[in-house]
C-alpha beads as a LAMMPS data file, in Angstrom:
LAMMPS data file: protein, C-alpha beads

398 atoms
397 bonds

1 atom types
1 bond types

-500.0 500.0 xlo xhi
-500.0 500.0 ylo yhi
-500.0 500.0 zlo zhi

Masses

1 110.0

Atoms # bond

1 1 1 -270.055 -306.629 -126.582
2 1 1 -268.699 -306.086 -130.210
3 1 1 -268.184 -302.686 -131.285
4 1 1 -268.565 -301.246 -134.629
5 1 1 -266.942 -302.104 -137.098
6 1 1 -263.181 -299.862 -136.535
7 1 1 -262.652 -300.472 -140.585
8 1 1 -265.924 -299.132 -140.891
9 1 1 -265.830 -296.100 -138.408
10 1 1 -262.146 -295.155 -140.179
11 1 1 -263.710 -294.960 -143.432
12 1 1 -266.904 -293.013 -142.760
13 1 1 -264.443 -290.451 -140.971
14 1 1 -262.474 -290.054 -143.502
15 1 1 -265.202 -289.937 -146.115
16 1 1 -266.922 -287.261 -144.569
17 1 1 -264.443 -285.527 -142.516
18 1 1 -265.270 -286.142 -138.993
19 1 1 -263.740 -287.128 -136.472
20 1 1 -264.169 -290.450 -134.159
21 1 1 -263.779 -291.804 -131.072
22 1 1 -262.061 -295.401 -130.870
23 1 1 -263.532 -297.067 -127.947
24 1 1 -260.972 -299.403 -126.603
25 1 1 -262.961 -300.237 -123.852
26 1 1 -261.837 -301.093 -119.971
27 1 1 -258.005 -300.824 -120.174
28 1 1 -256.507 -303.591 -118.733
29 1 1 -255.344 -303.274 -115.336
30 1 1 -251.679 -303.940 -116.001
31 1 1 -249.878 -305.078 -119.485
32 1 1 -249.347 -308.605 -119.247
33 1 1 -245.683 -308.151 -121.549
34 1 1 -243.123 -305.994 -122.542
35 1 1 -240.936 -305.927 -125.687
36 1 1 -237.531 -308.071 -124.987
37 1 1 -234.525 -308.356 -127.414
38 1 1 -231.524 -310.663 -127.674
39 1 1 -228.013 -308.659 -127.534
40 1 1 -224.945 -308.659 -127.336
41 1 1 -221.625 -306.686 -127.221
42 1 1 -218.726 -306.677 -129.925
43 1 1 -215.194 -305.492 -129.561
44 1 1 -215.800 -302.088 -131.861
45 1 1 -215.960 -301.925 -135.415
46 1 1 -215.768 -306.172 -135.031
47 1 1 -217.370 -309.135 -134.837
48 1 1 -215.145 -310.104 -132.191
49 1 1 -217.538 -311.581 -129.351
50 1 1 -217.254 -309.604 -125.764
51 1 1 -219.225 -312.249 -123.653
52 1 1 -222.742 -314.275 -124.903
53 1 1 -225.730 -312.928 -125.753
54 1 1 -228.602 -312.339 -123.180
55 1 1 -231.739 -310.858 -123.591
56 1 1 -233.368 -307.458 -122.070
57 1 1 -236.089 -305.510 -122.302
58 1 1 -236.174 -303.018 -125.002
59 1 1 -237.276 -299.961 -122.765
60 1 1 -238.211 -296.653 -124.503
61 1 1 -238.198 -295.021 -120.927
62 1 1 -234.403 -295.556 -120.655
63 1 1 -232.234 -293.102 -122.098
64 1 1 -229.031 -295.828 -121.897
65 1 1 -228.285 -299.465 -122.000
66 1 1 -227.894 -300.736 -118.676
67 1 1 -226.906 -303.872 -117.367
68 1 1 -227.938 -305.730 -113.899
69 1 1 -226.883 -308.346 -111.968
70 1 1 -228.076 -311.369 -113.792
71 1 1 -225.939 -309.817 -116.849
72 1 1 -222.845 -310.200 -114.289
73 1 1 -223.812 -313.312 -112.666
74 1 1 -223.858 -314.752 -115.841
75 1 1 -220.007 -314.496 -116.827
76 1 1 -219.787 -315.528 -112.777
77 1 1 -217.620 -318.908 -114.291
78 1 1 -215.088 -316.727 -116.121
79 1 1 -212.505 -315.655 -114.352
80 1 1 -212.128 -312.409 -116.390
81 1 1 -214.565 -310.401 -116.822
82 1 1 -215.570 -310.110 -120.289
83 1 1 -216.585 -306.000 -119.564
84 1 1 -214.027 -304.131 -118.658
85 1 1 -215.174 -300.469 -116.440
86 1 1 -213.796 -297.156 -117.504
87 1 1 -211.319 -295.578 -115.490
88 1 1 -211.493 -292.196 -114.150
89 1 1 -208.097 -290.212 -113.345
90 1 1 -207.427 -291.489 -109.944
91 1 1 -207.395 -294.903 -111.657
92 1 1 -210.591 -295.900 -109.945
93 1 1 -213.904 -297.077 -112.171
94 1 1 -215.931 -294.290 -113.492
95 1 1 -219.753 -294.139 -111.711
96 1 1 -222.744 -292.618 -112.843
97 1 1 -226.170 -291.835 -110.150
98 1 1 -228.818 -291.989 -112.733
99 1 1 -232.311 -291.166 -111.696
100 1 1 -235.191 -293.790 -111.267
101 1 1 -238.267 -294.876 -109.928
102 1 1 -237.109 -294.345 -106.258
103 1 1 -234.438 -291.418 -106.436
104 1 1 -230.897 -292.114 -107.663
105 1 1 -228.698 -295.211 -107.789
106 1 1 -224.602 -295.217 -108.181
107 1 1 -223.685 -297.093 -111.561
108 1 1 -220.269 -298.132 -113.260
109 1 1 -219.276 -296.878 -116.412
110 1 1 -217.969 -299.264 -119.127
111 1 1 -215.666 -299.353 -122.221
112 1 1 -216.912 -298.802 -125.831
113 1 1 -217.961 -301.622 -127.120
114 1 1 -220.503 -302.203 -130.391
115 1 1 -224.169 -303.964 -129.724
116 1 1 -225.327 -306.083 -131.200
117 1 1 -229.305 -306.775 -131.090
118 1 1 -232.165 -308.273 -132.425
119 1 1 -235.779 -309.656 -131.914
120 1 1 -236.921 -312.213 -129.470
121 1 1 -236.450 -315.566 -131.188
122 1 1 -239.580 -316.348 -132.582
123 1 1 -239.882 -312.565 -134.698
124 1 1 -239.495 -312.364 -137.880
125 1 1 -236.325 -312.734 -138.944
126 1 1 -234.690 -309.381 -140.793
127 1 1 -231.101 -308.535 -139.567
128 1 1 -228.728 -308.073 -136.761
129 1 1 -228.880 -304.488 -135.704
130 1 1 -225.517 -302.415 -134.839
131 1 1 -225.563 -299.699 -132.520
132 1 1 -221.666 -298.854 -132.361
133 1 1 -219.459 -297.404 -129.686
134 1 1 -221.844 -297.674 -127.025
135 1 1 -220.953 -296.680 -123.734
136 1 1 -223.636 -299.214 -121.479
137 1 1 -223.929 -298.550 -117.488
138 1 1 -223.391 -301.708 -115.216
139 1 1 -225.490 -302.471 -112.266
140 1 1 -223.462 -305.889 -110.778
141 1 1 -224.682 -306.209 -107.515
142 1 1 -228.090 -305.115 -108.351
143 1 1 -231.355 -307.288 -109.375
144 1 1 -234.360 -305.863 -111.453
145 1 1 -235.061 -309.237 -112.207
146 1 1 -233.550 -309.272 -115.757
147 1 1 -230.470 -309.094 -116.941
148 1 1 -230.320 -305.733 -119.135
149 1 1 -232.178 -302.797 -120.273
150 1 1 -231.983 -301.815 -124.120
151 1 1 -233.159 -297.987 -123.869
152 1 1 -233.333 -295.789 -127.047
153 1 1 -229.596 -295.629 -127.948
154 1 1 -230.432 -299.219 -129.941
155 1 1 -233.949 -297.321 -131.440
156 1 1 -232.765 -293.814 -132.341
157 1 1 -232.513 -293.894 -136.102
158 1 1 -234.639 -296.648 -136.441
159 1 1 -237.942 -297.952 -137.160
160 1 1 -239.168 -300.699 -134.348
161 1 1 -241.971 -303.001 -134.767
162 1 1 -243.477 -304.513 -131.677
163 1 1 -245.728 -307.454 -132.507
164 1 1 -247.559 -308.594 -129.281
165 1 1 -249.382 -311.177 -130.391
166 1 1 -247.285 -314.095 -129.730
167 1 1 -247.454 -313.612 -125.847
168 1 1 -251.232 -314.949 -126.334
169 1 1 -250.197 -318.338 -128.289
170 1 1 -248.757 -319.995 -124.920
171 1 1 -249.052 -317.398 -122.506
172 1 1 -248.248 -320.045 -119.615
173 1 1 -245.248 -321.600 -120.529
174 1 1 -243.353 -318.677 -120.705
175 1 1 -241.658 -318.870 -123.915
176 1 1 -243.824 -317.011 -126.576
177 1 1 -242.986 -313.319 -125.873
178 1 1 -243.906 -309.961 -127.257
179 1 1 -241.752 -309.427 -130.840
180 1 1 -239.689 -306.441 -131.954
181 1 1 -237.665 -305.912 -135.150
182 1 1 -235.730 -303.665 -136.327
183 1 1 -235.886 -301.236 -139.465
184 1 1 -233.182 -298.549 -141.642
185 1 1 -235.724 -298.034 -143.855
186 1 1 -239.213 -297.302 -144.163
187 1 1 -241.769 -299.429 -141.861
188 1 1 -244.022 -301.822 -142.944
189 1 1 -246.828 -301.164 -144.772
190 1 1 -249.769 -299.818 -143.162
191 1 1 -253.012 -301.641 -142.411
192 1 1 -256.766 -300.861 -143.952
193 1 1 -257.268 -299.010 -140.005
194 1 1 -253.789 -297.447 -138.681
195 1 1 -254.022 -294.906 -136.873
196 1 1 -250.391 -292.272 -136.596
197 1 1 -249.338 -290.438 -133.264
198 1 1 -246.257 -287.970 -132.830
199 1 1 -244.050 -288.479 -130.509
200 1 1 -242.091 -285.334 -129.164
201 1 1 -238.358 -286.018 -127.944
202 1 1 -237.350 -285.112 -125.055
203 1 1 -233.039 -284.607 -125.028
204 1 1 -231.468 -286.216 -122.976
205 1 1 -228.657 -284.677 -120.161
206 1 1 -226.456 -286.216 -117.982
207 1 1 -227.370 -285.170 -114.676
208 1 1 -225.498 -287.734 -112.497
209 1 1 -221.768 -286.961 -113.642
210 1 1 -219.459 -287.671 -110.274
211 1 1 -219.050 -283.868 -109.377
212 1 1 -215.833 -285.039 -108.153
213 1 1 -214.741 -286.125 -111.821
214 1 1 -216.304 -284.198 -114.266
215 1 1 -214.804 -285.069 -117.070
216 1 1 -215.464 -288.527 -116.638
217 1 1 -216.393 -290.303 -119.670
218 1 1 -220.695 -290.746 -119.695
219 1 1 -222.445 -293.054 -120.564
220 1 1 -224.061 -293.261 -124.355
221 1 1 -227.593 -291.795 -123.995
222 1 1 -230.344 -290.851 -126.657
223 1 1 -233.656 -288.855 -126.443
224 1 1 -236.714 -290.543 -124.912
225 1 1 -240.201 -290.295 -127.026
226 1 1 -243.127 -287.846 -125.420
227 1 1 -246.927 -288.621 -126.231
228 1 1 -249.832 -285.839 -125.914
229 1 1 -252.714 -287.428 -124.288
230 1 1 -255.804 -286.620 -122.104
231 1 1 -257.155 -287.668 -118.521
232 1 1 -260.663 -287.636 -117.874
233 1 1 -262.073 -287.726 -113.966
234 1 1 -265.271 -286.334 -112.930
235 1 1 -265.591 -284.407 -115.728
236 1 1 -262.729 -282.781 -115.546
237 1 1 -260.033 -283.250 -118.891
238 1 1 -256.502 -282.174 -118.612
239 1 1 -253.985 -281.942 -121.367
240 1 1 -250.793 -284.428 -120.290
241 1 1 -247.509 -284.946 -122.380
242 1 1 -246.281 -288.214 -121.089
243 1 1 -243.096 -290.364 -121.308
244 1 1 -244.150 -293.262 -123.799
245 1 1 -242.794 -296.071 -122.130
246 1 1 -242.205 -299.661 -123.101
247 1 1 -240.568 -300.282 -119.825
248 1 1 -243.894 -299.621 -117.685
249 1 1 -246.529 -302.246 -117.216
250 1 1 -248.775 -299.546 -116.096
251 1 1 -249.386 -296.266 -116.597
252 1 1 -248.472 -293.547 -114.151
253 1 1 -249.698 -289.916 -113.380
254 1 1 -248.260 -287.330 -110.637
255 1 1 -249.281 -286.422 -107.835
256 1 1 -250.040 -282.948 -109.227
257 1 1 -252.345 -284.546 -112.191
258 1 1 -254.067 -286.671 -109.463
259 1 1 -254.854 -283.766 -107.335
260 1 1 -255.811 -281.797 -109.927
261 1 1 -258.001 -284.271 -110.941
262 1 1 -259.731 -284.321 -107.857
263 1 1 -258.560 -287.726 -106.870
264 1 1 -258.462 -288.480 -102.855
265 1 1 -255.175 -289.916 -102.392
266 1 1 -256.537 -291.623 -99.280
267 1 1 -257.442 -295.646 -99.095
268 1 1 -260.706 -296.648 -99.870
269 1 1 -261.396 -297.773 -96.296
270 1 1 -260.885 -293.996 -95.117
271 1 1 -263.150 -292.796 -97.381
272 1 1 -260.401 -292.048 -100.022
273 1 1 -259.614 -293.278 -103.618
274 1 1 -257.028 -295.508 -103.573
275 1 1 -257.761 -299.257 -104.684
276 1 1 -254.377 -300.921 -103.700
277 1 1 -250.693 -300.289 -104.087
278 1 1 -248.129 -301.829 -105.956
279 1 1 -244.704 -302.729 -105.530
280 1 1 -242.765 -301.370 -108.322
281 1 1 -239.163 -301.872 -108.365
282 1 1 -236.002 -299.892 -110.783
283 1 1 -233.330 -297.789 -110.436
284 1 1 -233.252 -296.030 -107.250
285 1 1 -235.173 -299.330 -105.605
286 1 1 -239.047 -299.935 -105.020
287 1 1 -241.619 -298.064 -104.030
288 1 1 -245.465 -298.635 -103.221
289 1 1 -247.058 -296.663 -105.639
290 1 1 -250.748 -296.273 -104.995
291 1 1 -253.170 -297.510 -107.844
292 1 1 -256.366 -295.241 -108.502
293 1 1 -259.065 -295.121 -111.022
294 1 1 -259.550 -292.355 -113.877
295 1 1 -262.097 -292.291 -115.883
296 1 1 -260.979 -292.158 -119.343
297 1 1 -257.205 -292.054 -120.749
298 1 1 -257.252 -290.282 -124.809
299 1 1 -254.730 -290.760 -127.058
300 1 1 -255.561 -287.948 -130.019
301 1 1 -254.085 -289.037 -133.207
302 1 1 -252.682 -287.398 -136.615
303 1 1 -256.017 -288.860 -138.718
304 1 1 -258.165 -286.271 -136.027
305 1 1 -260.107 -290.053 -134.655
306 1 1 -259.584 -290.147 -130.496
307 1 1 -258.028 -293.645 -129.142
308 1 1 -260.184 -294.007 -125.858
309 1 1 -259.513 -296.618 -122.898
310 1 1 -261.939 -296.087 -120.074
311 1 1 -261.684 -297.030 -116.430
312 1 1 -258.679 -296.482 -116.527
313 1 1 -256.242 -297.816 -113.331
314 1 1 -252.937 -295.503 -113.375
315 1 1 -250.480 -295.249 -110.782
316 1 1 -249.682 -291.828 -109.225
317 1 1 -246.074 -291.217 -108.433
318 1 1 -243.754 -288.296 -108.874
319 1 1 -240.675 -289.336 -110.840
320 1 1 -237.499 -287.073 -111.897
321 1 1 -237.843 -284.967 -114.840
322 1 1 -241.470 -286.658 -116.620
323 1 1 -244.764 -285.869 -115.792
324 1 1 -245.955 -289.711 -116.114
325 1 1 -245.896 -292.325 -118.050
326 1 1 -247.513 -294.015 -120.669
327 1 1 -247.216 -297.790 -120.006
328 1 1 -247.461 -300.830 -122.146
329 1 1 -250.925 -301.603 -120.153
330 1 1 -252.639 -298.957 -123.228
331 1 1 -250.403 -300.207 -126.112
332 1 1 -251.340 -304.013 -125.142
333 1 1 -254.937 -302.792 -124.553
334 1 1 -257.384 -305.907 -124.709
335 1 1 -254.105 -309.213 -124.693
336 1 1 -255.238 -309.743 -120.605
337 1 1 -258.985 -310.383 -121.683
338 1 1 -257.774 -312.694 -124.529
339 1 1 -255.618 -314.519 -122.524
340 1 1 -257.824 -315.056 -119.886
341 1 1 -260.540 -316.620 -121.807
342 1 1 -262.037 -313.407 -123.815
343 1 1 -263.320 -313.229 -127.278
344 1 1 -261.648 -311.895 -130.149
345 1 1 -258.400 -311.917 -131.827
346 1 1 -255.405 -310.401 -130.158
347 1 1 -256.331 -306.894 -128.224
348 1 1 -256.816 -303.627 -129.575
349 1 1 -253.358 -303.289 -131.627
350 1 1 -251.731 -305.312 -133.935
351 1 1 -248.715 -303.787 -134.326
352 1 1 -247.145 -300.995 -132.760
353 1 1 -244.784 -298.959 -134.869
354 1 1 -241.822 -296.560 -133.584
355 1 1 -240.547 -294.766 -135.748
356 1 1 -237.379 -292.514 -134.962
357 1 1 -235.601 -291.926 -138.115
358 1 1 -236.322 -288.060 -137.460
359 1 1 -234.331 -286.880 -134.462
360 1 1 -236.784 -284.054 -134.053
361 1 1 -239.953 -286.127 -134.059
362 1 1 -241.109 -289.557 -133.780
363 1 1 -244.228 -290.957 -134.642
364 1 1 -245.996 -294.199 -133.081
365 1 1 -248.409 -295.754 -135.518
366 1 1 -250.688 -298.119 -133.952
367 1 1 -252.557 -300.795 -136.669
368 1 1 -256.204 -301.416 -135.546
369 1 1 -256.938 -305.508 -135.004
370 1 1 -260.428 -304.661 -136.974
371 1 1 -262.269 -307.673 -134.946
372 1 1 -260.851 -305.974 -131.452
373 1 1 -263.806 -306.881 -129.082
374 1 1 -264.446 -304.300 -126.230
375 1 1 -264.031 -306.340 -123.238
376 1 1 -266.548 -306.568 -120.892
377 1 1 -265.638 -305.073 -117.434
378 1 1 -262.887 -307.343 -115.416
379 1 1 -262.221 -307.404 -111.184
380 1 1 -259.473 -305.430 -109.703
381 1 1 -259.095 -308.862 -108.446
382 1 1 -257.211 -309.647 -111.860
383 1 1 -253.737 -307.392 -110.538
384 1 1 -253.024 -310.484 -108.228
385 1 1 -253.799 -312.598 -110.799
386 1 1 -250.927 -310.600 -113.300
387 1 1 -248.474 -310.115 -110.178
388 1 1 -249.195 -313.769 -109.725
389 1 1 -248.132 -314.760 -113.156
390 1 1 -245.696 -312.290 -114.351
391 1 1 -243.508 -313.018 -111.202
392 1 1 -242.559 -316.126 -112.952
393 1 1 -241.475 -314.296 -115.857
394 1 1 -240.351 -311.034 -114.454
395 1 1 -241.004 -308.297 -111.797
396 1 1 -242.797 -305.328 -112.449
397 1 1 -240.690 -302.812 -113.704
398 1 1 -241.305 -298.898 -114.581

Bonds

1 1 1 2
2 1 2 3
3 1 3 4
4 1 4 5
5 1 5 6
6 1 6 7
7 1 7 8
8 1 8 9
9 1 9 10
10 1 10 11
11 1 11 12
12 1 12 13
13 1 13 14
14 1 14 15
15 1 15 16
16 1 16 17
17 1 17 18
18 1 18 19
19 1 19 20
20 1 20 21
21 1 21 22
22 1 22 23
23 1 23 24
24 1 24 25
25 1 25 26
26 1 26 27
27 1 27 28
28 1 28 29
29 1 29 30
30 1 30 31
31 1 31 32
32 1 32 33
33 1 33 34
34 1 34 35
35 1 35 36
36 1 36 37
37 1 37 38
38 1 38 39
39 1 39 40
40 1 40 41
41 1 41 42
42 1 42 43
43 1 43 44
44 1 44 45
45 1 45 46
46 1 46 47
47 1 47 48
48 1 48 49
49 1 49 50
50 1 50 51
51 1 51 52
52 1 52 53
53 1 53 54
54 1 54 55
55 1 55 56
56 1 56 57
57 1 57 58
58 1 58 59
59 1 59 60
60 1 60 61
61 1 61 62
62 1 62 63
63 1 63 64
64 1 64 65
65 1 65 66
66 1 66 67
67 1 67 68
68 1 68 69
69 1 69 70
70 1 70 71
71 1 71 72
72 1 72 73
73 1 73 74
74 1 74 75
75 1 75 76
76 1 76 77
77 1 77 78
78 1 78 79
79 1 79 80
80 1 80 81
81 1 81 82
82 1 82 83
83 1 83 84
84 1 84 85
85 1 85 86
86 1 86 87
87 1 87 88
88 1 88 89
89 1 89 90
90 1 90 91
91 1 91 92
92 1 92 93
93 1 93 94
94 1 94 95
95 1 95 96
96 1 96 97
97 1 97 98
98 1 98 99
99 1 99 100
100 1 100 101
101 1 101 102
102 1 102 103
103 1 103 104
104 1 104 105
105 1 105 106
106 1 106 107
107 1 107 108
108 1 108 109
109 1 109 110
110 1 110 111
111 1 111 112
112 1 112 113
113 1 113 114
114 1 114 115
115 1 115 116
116 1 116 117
117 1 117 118
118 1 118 119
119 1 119 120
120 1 120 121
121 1 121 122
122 1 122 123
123 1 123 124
124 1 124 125
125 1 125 126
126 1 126 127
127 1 127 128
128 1 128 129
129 1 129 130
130 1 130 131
131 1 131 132
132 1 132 133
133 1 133 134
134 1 134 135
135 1 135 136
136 1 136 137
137 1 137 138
138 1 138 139
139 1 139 140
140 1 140 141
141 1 141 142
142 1 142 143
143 1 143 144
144 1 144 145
145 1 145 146
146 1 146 147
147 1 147 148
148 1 148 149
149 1 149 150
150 1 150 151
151 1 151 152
152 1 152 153
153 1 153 154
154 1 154 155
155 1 155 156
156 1 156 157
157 1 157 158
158 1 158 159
159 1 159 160
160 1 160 161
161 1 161 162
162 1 162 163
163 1 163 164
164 1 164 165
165 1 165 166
166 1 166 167
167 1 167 168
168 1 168 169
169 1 169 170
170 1 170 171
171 1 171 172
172 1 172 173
173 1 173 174
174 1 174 175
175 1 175 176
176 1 176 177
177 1 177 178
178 1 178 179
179 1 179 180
180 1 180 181
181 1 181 182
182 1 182 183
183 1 183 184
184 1 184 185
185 1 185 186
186 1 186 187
187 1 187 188
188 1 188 189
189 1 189 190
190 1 190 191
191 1 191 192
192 1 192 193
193 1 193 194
194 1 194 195
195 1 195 196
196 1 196 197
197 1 197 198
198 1 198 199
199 1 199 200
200 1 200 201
201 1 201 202
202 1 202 203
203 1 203 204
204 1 204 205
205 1 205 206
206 1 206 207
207 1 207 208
208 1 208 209
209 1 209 210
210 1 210 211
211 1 211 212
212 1 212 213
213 1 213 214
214 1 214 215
215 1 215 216
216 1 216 217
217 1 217 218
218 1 218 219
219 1 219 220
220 1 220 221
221 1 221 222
222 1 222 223
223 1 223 224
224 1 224 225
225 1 225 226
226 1 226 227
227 1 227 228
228 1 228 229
229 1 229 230
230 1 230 231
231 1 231 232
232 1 232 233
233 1 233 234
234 1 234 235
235 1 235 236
236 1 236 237
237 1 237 238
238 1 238 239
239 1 239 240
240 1 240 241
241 1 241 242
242 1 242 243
243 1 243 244
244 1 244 245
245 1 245 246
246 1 246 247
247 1 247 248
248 1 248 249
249 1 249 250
250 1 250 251
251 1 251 252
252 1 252 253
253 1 253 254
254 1 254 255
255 1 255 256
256 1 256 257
257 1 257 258
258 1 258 259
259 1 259 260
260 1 260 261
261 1 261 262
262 1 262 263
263 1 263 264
264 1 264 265
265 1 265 266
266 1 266 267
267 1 267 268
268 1 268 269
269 1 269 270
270 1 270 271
271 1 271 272
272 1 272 273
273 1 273 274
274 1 274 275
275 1 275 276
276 1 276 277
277 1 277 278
278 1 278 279
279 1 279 280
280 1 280 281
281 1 281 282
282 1 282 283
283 1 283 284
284 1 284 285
285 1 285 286
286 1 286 287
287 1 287 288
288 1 288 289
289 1 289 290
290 1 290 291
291 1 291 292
292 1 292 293
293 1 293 294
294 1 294 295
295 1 295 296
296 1 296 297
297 1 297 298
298 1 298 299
299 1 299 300
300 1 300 301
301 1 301 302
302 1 302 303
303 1 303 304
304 1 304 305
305 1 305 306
306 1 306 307
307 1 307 308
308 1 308 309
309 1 309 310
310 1 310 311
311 1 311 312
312 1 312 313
313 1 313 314
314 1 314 315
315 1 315 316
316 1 316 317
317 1 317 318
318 1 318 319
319 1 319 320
320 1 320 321
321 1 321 322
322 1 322 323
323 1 323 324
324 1 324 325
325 1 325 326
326 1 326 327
327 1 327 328
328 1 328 329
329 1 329 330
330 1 330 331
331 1 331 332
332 1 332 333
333 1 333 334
334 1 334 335
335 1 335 336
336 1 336 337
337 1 337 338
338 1 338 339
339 1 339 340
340 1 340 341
341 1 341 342
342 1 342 343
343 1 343 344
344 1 344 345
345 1 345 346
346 1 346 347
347 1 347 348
348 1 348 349
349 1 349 350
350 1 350 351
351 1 351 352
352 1 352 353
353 1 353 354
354 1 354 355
355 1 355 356
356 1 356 357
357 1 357 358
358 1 358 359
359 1 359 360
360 1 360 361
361 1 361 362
362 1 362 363
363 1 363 364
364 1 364 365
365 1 365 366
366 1 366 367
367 1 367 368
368 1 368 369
369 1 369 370
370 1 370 371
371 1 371 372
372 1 372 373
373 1 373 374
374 1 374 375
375 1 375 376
376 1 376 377
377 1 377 378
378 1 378 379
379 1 379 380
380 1 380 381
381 1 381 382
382 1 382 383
383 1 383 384
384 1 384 385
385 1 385 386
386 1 386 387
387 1 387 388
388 1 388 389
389 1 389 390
390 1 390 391
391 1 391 392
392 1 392 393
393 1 393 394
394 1 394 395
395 1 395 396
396 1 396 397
397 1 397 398
């Protein structure tokens, strides 16, 4: 089914002042990418080389830069480690408990260095990005299945483009990823049907400070971007302001927003709503978060038109200091159906814009693919399919 034309809707609003809903169609039932960047770390104020570059996921859930395991395990030839941890008085390496998914998980605290980033290869090309005297957490005996997580300290100031439309050139072979690159100045131009939302900050704190050593050094944290939206169920609409996160494959709601929503947080075989669970794994560990249906997810944006996915599978799971999440699963809206043999070019989006020059405010600004083809509804069936697939290019993370 083809909808109208989105140029055409955006122009008739505009002309005479209404507003519109965007229908995006079924949401896809989990985002089949995430944003990944190649880094690495400089001695400061350098270009002196502090190990090789890696790649990690360019997160805008994390408030840090975090390394895991396959970070470590990759300097696991060199007899010196390339990172060296902070020290705390005793003369014993600094930790950090930051907060996750599953509760809180001890981390080491490392020197300033500089990093060093840029897009996947494949973007673009525009510059290396510096993000000095960084102060990144270390994770070495830990796996989330990639080697590090570049939260906002790398965006704040910037404008980030996120192109997904390479991940449906060779979706298989594992090597054509979702894009980002990296702005100072304005962003690019905007499209014939872009549509602008703001994006509230939410400051940052460090909570998990050793008690016993509290004026450890801290890691280098930045503020993580809100989003206003609306749930639908049943008729009844509640007003959410979400963690916009390019972390999460799927969306997430509390258990307070589920309840409220009059969802039955029983199995479907007992009569409840619950469709499956899902193994999702971070900081803190993995949990088996149960999957249930809403019936619409709205994005409002600045131009007064209403983004609108419908049938919407969320997760519902409480997690430290956010009311939810939204996941790449909206922002890559339509890429599954395309993939899988749909019609159409690309999903819903584009691009996808972040802009955080202003400390105060971001804004997201999301250009339209004008022939964006509402898919036609898809099987629950298609999570295995995803968990299938993107365990060969990496777990499931939130």
């Amino acid at each position: 089914m083809r909808r109208e034309s989105i140029l055409l809707a955006a122009s008739l609003s505009c002309t005479i002042g209404l507003s519109a809903d965007i229908n995006l169609g079924k949401a896809d039932s989990i985002a089949v990418d995430q944003p990944r960047v190649i880094f690495q770390f400089t001695l400061p104020g350098t270009d002196i080389e502090v190990g090789d570059s890696l790649w990690g996921l360019l997160d805008t859930g994390a408030n840090g830069v975090l390394l895991a395991q396959q970070a470590f395990d990759f300097f696991s030839s060199n007899p010196h480690d390339p990172y060296t941890p902070a020290l705390n008085s005793d003369g014993q390496p600094v930790v950090y408990y930051e907060s996750g998914v599953a509760g809180f998980e001890q981390m080491y605290i490392y020197e300033v260095y500089d990093l060093q980033f840029a897009g996947w290869p494949g973007a673009p090309p525009h510059s290396v990005n510096v993000a000095p005297n960084i102060r990144f957490m270390g994770m070495p005996h830990k796996d989330l299945g990639l080697p590090a997580i570049i939260g906002m300290p790398a965006m704040a100031g910037r404008v980030v483009a996120i192109d997904p439309k390479p991940i449906t050139y060779d979706f298989l072979s594992g090597f054509d990823f979702t894009n980002a690159e990296f702005y100072d100045s304005p962003p690019p131009s905007s499209t014939p049907v872009s549509y602008t939302i703001n994006l509230p900050m939410l400051p940052y704190e460090h909570a998990g400070v050793d008690p016993d050593h509290p004026d450890d050094p801290r890691p280098t944290f930045a503020d993580l971007p809100l989003i206003d939206i609306k749930t639908v169920r049943n008729g009844v609409e509640l007003d959410q302001r979400l963690l916009l996160d390019t972390g999460a494959q799927t969306s997430i709601i509390s258990m307070s927003t589920a309840l409220a929503l009059g969802i039955d947080l029983r199995p479907k075989d007992e009569g409840g709503d619950i469709e499956d669970y899902l193994a999702v794994g971070g900081i803190g560990g993995t949990v088996e978060m149960p999957m249930v249906f809403i019936d619409r997810l709205i994005v409002p944006t600045n131009e007064g038109d209403n983004l609108i996915s419908s049938e919407v599978l969320v997760g519902v799971l409480d997690i430290i200091g956010i009311d939810g999440v939204l996941g790449m699963d909206f922002l890559m809206n339509g890429y599954a159906d395309h993939i899988f043999g749909g019609t159409g070019e690309y999903g819903a989006f584009s691009e996808i814009i972040l802009d955080f020059r202003n400390p105060e405010m971001g804004v997201m600004r999301l250009d339209m693919n004008p022939e964006y083809v509402v898919p036609e509804p898809s099987s629950l069936a298609l999570i295995g399919v995803f968990s299938m697939l993107l365990g060969r290019r990496r777990p499931r993370q939130v």
